[in-house]
C-alpha positions as CSV (number, residue, x, y, z in Angstrom):
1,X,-90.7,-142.1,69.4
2,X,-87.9,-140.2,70.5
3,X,-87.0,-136.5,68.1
4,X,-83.5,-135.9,67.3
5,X,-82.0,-133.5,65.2
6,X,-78.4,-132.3,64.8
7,X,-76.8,-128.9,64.7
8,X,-74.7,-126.2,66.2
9,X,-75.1,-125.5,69.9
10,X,-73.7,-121.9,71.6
11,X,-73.9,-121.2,75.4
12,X,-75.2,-117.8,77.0
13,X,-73.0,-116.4,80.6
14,X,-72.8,-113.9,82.4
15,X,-74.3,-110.8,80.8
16,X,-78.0,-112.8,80.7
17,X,-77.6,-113.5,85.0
18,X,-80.5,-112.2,86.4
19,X,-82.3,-111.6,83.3
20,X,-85.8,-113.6,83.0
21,X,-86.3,-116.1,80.6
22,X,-88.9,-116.3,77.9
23,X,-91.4,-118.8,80.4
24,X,-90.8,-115.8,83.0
25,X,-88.3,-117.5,85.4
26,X,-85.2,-115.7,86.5
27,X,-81.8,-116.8,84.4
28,X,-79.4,-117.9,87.1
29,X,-76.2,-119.5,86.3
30,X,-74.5,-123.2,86.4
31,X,-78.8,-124.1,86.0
32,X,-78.9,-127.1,83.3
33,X,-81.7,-125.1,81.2
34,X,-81.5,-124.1,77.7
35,X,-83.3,-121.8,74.7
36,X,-85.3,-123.9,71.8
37,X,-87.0,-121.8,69.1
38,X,-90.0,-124.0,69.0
39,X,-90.0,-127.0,71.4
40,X,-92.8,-126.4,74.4
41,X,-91.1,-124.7,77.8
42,X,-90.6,-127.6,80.3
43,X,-89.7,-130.0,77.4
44,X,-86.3,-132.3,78.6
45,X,-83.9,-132.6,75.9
46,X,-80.9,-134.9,76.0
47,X,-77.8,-132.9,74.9
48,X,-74.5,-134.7,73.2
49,X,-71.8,-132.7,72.3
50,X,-70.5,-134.7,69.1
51,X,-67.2,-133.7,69.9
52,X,-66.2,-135.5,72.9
53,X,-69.3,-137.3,73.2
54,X,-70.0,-135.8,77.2
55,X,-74.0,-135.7,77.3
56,X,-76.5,-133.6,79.4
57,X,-80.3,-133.0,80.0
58,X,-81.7,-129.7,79.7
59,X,-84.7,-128.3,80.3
60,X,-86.3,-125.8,77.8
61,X,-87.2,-122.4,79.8
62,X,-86.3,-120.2,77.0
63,X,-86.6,-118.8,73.0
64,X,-83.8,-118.8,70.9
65,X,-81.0,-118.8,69.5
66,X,-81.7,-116.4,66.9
67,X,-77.9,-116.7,65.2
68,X,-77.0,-118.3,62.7
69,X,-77.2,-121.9,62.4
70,X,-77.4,-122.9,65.5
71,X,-80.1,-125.2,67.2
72,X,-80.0,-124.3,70.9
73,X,-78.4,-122.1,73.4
74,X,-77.6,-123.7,76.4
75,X,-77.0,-122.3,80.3
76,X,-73.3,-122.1,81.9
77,X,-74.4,-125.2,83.8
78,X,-75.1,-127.3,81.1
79,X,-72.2,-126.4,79.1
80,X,-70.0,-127.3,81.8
81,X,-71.6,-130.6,82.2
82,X,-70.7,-130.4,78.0
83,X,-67.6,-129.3,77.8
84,X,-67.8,-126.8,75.6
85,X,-67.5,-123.4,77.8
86,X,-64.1,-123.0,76.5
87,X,-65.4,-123.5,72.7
88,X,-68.3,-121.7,73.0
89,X,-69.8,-123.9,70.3
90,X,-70.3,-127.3,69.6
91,X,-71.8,-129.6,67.1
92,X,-74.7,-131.4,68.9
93,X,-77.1,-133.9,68.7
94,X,-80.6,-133.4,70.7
95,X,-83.2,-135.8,71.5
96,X,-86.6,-134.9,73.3
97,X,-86.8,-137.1,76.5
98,X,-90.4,-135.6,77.0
């Protein structure tokens, strides 16, 4: 059974570089991780930004987003691979790969 929920999705840059992430690793940029307020650390998650319908898989290495709405907060990488640096937020559909 694959999980899928819908919501709004942000990405976190530059001022987090360096920083370590909630499962102890080291935030670098252009990674393809992302921040889940409850799904395990390590947990793939197939990203589609409903927008312009561009997908990507992230893995969850991270807690949060704790604003607003919004389901997950994704690395630069990933939201590259999304297309939504320029937005800064999307609407987004997740599914748990694993």
């Amino acid at each position: 059974m694959v999980h899928s929920s819908k919501g709004q999705a942000s990405w976190y840059g530059p001022g987090f570089f360096g920083n370590r992430t909630a499962n102890g690793e080291v935030f670098r940029p252009g990674t393809l991780t992302a921040a889940h307020r409850t799904l395990p650390f390590g947990t793939k998650v197939r990203v589609t930004n409903l927008w312009n319908g561009r997908t990507a898989v992230v893995r969850i290495n991270d807690r949060g987003p704790f604003h607003g709405n919004r389901v997950i907060d994704i690395a630069h990488g990933a939201a590259q691979s999304l297309g939504l640096t320029a937005s800064g937020v999307a609407q987004v559909r997740l599914e748990v790969l694993q």
